[in-house]
C-alpha positions in Angstrom: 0.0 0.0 0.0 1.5 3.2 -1.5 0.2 6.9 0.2 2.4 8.9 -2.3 0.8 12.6 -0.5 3.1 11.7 2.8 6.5 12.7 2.0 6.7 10.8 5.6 8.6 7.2 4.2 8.7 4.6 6.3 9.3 1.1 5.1 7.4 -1.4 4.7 6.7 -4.3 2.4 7.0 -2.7 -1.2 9.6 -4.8 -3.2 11.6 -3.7 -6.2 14.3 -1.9 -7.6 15.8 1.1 -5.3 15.4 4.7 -6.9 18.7 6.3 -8.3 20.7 8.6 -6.0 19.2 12.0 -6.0 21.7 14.3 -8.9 21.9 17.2 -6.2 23.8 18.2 -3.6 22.6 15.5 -0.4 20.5 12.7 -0.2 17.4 11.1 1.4 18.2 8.6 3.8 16.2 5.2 4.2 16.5 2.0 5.1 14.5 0.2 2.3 11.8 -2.5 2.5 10.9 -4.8 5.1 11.1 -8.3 4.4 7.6 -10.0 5.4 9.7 -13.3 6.6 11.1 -10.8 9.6 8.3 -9.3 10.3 8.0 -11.5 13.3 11.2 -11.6 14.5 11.1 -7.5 14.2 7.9 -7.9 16.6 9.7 -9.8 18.8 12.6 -7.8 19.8 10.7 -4.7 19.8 8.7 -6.5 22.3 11.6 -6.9 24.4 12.7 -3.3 24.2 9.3 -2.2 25.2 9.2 -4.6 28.3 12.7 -3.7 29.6 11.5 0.2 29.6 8.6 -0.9 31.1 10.8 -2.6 34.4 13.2 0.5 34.1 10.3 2.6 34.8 9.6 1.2 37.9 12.8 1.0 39.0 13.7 4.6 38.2 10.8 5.7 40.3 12.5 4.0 43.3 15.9 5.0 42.2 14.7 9.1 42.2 12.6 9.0 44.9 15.9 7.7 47.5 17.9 10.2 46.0 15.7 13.2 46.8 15.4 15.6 49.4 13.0 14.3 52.3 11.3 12.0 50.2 14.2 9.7 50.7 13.8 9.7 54.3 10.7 7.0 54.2 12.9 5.0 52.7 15.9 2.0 52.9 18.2 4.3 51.4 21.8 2.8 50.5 21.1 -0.7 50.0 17.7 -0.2 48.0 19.1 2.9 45.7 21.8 0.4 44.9 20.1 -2.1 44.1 17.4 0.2 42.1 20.4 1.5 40.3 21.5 -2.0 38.7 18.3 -2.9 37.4 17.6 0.7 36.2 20.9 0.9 34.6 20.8 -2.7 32.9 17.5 -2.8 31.6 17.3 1.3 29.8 20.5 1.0 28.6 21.5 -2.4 28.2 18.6 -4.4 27.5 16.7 -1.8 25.4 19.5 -1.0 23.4 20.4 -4.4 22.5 16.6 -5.1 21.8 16.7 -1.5 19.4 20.0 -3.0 17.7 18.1 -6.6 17.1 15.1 -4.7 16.2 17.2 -2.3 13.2 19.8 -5.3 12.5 17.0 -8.0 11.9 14.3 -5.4 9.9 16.8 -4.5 7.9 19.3 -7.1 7.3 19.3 -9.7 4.6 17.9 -13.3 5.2 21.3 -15.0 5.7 21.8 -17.0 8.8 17.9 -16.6 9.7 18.4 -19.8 12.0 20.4 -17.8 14.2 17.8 -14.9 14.5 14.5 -16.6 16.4 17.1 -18.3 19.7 19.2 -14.9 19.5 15.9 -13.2 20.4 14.7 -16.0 23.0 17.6 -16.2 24.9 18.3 -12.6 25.3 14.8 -12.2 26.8 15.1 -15.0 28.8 18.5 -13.7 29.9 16.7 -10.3 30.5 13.7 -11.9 32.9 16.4 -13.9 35.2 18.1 -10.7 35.4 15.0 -8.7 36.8 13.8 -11.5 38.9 17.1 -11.4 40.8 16.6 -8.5 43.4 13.1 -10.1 44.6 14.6 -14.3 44.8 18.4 -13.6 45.2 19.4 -10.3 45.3 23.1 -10.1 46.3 25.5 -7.4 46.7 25.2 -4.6 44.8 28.5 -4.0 42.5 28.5 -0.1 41.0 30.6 -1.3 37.9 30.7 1.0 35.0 28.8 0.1 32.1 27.5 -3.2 33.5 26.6 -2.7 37.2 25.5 -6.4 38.9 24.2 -8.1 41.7 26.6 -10.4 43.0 24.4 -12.9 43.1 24.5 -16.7 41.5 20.9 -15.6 40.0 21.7 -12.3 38.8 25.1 -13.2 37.2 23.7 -16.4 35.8 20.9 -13.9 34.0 23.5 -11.9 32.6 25.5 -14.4 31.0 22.6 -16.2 29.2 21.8 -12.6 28.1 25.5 -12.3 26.7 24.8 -15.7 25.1 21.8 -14.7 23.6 23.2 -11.0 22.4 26.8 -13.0 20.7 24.1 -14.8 18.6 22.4 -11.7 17.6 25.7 -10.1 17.1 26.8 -13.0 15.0 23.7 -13.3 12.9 23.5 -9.9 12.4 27.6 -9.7 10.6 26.7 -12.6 8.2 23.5 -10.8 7.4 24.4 -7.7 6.8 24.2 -6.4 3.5 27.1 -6.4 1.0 29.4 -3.0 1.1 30.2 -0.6 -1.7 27.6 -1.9 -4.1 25.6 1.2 -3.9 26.0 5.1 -2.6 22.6 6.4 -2.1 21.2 6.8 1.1 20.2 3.4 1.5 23.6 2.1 1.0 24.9 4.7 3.5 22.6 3.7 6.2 23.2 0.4 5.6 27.0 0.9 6.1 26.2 2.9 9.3 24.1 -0.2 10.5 26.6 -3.2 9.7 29.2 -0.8 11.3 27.5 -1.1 14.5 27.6 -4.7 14.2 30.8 -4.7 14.0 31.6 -2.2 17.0 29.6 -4.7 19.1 31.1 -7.6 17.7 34.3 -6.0 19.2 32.9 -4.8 22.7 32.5 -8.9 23.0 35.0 -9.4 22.3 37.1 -7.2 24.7 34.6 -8.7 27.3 35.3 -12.4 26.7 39.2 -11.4 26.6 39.1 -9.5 30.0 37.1 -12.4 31.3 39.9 -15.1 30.3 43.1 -12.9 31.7 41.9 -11.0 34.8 43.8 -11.9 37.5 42.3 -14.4 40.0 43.4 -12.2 42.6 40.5 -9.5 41.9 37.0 -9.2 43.6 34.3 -7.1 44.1 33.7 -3.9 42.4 37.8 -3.9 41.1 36.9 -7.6 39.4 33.7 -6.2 37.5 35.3 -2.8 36.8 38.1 -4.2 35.1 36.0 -7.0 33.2 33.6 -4.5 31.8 35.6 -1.6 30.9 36.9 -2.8 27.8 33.7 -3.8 26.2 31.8 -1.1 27.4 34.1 1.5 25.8 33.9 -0.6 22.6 30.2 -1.0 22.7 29.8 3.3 23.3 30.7 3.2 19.4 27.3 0.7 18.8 25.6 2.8 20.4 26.6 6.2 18.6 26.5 4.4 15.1 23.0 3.5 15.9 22.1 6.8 16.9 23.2 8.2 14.0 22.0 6.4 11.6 18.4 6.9 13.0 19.4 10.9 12.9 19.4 11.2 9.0 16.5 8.5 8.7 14.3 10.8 11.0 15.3 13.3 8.6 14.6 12.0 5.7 11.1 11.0 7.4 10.6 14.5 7.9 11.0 15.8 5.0 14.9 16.8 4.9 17.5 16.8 2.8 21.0 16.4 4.5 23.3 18.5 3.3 25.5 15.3 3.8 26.0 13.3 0.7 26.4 10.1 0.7 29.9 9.0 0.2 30.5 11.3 2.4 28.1 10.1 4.9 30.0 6.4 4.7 33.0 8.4 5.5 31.5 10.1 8.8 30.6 6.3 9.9 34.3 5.0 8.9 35.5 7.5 11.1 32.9 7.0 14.2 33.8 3.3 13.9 37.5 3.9 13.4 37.8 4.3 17.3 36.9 1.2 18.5 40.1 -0.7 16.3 42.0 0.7 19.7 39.9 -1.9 21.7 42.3 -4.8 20.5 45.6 -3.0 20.4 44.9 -1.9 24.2 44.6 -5.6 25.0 47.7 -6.5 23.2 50.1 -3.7 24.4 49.1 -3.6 27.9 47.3 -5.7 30.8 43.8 -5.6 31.1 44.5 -4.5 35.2 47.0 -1.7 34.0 46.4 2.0 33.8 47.5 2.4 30.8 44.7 -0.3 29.7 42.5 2.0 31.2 43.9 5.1 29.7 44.3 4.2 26.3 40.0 3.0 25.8 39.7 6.2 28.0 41.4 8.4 24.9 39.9 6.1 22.1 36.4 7.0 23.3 36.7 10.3 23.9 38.4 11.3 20.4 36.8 8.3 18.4 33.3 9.3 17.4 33.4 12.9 18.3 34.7 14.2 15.1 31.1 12.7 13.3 28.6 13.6 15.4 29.5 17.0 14.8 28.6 17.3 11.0 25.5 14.6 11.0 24.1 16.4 14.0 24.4 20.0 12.1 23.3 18.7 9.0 20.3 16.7 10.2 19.5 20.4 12.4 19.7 22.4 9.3 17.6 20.2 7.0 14.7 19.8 9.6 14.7 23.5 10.0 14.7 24.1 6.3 11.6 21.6 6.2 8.2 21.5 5.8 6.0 19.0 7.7 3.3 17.7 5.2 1.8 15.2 7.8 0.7 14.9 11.4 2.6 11.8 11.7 6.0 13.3 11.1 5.8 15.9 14.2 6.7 13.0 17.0 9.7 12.3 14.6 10.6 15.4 14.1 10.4 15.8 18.3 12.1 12.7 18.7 15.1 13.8 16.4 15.4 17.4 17.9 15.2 16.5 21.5 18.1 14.0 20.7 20.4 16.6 19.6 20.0 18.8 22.0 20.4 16.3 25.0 23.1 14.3 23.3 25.0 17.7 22.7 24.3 18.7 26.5 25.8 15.6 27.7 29.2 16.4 25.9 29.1 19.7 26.9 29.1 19.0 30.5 31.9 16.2 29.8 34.6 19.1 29.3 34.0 20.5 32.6 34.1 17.1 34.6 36.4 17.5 37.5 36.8 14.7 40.0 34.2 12.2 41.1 31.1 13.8 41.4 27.7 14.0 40.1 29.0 15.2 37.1 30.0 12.3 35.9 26.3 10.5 35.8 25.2 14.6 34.8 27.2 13.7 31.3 26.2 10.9 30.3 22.6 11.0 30.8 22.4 13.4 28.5 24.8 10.9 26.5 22.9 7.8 26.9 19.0 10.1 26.9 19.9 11.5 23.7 20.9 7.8 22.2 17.4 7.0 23.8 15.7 9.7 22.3 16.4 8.8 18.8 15.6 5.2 19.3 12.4 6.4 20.5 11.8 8.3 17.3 13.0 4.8 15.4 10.4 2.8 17.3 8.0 5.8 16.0 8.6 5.8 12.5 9.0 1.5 12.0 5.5 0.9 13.6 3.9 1.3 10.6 5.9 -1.1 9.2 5.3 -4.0 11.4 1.8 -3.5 10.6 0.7 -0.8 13.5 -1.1 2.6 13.4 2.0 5.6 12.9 1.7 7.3 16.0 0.8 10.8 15.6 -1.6 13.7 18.3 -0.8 16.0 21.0 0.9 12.9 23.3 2.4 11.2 20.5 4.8 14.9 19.5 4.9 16.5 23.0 6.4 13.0 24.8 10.1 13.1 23.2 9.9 16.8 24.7 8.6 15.8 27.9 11.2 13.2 28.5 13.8 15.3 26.8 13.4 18.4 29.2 13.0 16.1 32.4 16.5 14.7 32.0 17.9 18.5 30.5 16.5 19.3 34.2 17.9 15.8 35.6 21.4 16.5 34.6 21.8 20.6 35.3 20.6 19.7 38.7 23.3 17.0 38.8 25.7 19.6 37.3 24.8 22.5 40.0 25.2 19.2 42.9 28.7 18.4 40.9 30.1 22.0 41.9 29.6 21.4 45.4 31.3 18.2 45.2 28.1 15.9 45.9 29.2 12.1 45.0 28.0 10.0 42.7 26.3 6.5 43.3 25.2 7.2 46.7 22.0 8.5 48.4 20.2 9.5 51.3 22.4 10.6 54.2 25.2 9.4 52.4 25.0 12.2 50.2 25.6 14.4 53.0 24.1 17.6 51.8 25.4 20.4 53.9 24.3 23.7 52.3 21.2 24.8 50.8 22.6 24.9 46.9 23.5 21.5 47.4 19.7 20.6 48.3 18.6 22.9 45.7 20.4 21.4 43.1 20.1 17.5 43.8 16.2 18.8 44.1 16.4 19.7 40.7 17.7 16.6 39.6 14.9 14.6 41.3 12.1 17.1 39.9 13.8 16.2 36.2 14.0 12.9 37.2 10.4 12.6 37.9 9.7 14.8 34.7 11.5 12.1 32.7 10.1 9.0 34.3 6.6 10.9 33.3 7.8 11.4 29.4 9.6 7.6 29.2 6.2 6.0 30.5 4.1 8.2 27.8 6.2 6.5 25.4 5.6 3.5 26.0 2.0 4.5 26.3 2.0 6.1 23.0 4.1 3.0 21.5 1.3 0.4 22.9 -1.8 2.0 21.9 -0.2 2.4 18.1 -0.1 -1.8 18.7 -3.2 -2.4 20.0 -4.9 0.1 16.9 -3.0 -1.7 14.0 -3.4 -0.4 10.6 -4.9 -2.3 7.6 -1.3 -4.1 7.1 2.4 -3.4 7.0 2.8 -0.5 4.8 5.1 1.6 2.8 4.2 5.4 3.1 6.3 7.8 0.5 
């Protein structure tokens, strides 16, 4: 089904040859059709994105509320923040980023390896409800790890391994699907470069996991085990997650309307360089020990330097081509919400990374507005692909002002963590262990648990808006130009 008066494209089921690269100056970016075969498995994983928002909700609620001002007093604050952290942490960034990658990588791979696809999804979800279960049967210690925080618990750490499992195959699948590269330079080709990129970034981040996991010293335990085990693959894994982000940049663009100034060869170029980065993952495991500093230093550097220099250009280009465009349908506002919101939190979260100073709550103040704005512009993907796994395009007052709503809740989140951070308020504790001695300090970690709340409000709408579009399905999966 073909609505050629929405310039709004999102793909659907429509088979045939690709149009020719535009002859001007940029491109429109999409992804191309949607195999009916993976329609299912597409279902599936955004499923399993939807469900780990859903159970970072409530733990977020639990997580702000010990962390604010007298509100924190009715409650058991170290342990339970701790523990409401790990699951909070795990299942909106972790889970629902894996489940957003399965969801792109299978939609919009090629059929190759589809054996692979069905367990990959199974036994990341099953991975995912172990890991969930954990605080209520077997709860452990809670181990603040970067990038991974766990429960040192048999149940907890058994959850995340099976989820590993289950994300390796998804990984794997998703590299021997992935379409051939360099047979086309339109901005399906491009996108599709930026998407198999990611795949490989997160081959690499398991792979600096599974290596830290075979040489760390036996000596290790506790947080200094975990922190060492993760770091490597976390760093690597950052580049997934920018990749991702900015491929669904230019294909909310395009959805809206825009024409990035971008074209694409260069485009390909920005990805080669955001993916360039992560290549120091395995040369940081070769020159020096995964326990080192210099380990530590040299991801450190790779991260900070790697994808910088392409978010830069994509997010200006993508700014200016939105701006320049008219919206010819009610269904491209939440995109075009969803996109905007994402570059400005993203681009806050950097901001405040220059200024870091010491451990403080400036730390988490950067990147939530890192991680929110990745967030944000998967939100705006789950927006625009509904209609292609055969649900209603969300589109209304709710549907547009939620990326907003969410996206000024965490702005508010993070300045309130920034105003805590120049008092020299910690991060990863609460309650009276925050020991907040003046009246700023209150202020400003009241600020962040106003935002917080704002946010919590503005992630559960989405969710709302994202479940009503599946329980109202269209006629059919659909392609509309």
């Amino acid at each position: 089904m073909s609505m050629s008066a929405n310039p709004c494209h999102v793909p659907g089921l429509q088979s045939g040859p690709a149009a020719p690269p535009p002859a001007r100056l940029g491109a429109d970016y999409q992804l191309g059709a949607v195999g009916e075969s993976r329609l299912a498995l597409g279902r599936g994983w955004l499923g399993l994105g939807l469900a780990a928002l859903i159970g970072s909700g409530v733990f977020s609620v639990l997580l702000v509320a010990s962390r604010t001002p007298v509100v924190n007093q009715w409650l058991p604050a170290a342990d339970f923040f701790r523990i409401a952290l790990v699951l909070h942490v795990d299942l909106s960034v972790l889970v629902w980023f894996v489940a957003m990658a399965g969801l792109l990588w299978s939609l919009y791979g090629t059929a190759r390896a589809q054996w692979m696809a069905w367990p990959g999804l199974w036994i990341t979800a099953a991975g995912t409800l172990v890991m969930a279960l954990a605080p209520f049967l077997d709860p452990g210690e809670p181990i603040m790890a970067n990038y991974i925080p766990v429960l040192e618990s048999p149940l907890f750490l058994s959850g995340l391994a099976v989820f590993g499992l289950g994300a390796a195959l998804l990984v794997l699948r998703s590299l021997l699907a992935a379409p051939r590269l360099g047979v086309r330079y339109d901005g399906r080709g491009a996108l599709a470069f930026g998407l198999s990129a990611a795949a490989v970034a997160a081959a690499v981040g398991l792979l600096g996991f599974a290596w830290s996991w075979v040489v760390l010293p036996t000596a290790l335990h506790g947080k200094a085990y975990y922190e060492v085990l993760f770091w490597g693959g976390g760093h690597a894994l950052q580049f997934t997650w920018t990749l991702l982000m900015l491929v669904a940049w230019l294909w909310l663009a395009s959805a809206c309307g825009a024409r990035s100034a971008l074209t694409p060869r260069v485009t390909v170029m920005m990805f080669s360089l955001a993916l360039a980065g992560v290549f120091v993952t395995p040369y940081a495991y070769l020159a020096h020990h995964v326990a080192s500093v210099e380990h530590r230093d040299v991801l450190t550097w790779a991260m900070r330097l790697g994808g910088g220099p392409a978010i830069l250009p994509i997010g200006l280009s993508v700014v200016y081509g939105v701006a320049a465009a008219r919206l010819g349908s009610p269904e491209q506002r939440p995109l075009r919400a969803a996109l905007l919101a994402s570059v400005l939190v993203f681009a806050a979260g950097g901001a405040i990374g220059i200024f870091i100073d010491g451990s403080n709550v400036r730390i988490p103040a950067h990147y939530h507005g890192c991680i929110v704005g990745v967030t944000l512009a998967l939100m705006g993907v789950v927006y625009r692909v509904l209609p292609a796994l055969g649900y209603r395009a969300p589109s209304g007052r709710m549907a547009t002002w939620q990326p907003w709503l969410y996206g000024v809740g965490q702005l508010i989140h993070i300045a309130g963590l920034v105003w805590s951070g120049g008092y020299g308020v910690q991060r990863k504790v609460a309650g009276a262990e925050q020991v907040l001695r003046s009246t700023g300090e209150v202020v400003g970690m009241g600020m962040m648990g106003l935002g917080g709340l704002i946010a919590i409000v503005g992630g559960l709408l989405f969710v709302v808006v994202a479940v009503r579009a599946i329980f109202q399905p269209a006629a059919g999966p659909r392609e509309i130009q």
